[in-house]
N, C-alpha and C positions, 0 to 999 in steps of 0.2 A: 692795253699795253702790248707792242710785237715785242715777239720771237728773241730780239735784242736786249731791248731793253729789260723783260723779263730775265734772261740771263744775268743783265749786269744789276740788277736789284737782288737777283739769288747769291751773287759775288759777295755783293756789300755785305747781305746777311751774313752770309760763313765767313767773312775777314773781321766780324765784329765779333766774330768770337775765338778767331785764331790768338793766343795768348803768345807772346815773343817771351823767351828769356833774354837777357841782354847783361852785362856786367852791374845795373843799376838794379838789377829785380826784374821780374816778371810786370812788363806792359803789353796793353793790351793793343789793338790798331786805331781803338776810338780816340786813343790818346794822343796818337800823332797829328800831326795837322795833314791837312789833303795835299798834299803835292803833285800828285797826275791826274790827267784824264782818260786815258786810257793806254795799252801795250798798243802799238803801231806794228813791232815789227819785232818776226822772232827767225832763228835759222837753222836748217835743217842740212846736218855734213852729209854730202853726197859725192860719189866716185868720178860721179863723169856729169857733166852740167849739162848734155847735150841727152841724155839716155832720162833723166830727173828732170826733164824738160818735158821729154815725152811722156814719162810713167806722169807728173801731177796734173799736166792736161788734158792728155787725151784719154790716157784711162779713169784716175780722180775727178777730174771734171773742173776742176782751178782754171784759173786764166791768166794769161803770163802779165806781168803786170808791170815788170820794165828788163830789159836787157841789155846794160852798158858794160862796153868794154873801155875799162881803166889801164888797160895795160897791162900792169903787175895783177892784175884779177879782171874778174869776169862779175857784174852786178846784177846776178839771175834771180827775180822774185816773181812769186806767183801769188795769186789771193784768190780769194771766192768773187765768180763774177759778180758783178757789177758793185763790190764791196772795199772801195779801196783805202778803209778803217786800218786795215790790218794786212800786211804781209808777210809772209815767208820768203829768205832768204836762202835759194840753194849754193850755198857755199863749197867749194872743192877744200880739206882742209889742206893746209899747210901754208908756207907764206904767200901775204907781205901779213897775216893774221897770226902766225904763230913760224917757228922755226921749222928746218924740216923732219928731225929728228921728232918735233912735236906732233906734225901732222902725217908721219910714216906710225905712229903709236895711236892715233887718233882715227885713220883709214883702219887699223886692226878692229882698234876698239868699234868699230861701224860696222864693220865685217861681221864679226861674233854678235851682232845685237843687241852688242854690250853698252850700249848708252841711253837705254831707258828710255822711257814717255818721250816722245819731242815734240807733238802739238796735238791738239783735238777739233775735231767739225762735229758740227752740229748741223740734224736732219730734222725735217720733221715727217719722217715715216724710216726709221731705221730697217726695219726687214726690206721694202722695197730696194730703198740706198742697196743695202748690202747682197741683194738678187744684182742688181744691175752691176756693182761694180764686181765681183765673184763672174759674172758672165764676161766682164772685161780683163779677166786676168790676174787682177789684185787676188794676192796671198792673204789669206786670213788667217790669225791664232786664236780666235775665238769669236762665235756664231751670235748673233744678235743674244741679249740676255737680260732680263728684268732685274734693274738693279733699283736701289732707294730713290735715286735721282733719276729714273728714267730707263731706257732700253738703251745701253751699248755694245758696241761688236768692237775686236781687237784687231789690226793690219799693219802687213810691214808693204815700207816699200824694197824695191829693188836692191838695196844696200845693205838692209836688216835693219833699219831704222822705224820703231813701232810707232803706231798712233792709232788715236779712238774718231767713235762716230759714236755719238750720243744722238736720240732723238727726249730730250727732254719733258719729264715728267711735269705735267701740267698744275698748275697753282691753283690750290684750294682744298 
């Protein structure tokens, strides 16, 4: 079993026991029928698309994974090389995705590093990972750390927006 697939069998397990309340009662996720196969694509609000271009590639180590201009927006994704499962979307907020009243409140909230977790990578040697990318610049809010699930480190990027680096605790 790689590195992957091991993750997405560790997923399954914790979602077979995540319990939903709903208006019907407490259901559990076994209960649902499968509808996905997996997240494709998540996004990360960023101040300037050209400066979050540079901080996920050439410091993170990402690789730009498509760059269209639509006009009304900019369609800036990066992913993990040679993995194009899954991308990240560096979005500027405000319209034609929200009003701008929304994304002048939304740029704040990015600012103050007020919008929580927004995605995690996974290594497999976090102390290395987290030597190499600290020697490239990336901010850390906390230093590799033996947790249940594995060794994680805490980073923000450029914006204040946090994310993890797990190197995942191995099965058995």
């Amino acid at each position: 079993m790689d590195a992957a697939q091991h993750e997405v069998e560790q997923f399954r397990i914790s979602t077979s026991r995540v319990v939903a309340h709903t208006v019907f009662g407490n259901v559990t996720s076994s209960d649902w029928p499968a509808m996905y196969n997996h997240i494709n694509m998540s996004h990360v609000f960023v101040l300037d698309q050209d400066e979050a271009l540079d901080f996920y590639v050439n410091k993170l180590g990402l690789e730009l994974s498509a760059d269209i201009d639509f006009g009304a927006m900019r369609w800036l994704t990066v992913r993990v090389p040679g993995d194009p499962s899954r991308e990240i979307l560096l979005e500027l907020p405000g319209p034609p995705s929200m009003d701008e009243e929304s994304g002048r409140q939304t740029r704040e909230l990015v600012t103050k590093g007020a919008t929580g977790f927004t995605f995690g990578l996974t290594t497999d040697d976090c102390q290395k990972t987290f030597e190499t990318l600290r020697d490239r610049g990336v901010e850390f809010t906390q230093e590799p750390t033996q947790q249940p699930y594995g060794i994680d480190c805490g980073a923000r990027d450029p914006f204040g927006n946090h994310f993890r680096i797990v190197q995942m605790a191995s099965a058995g």
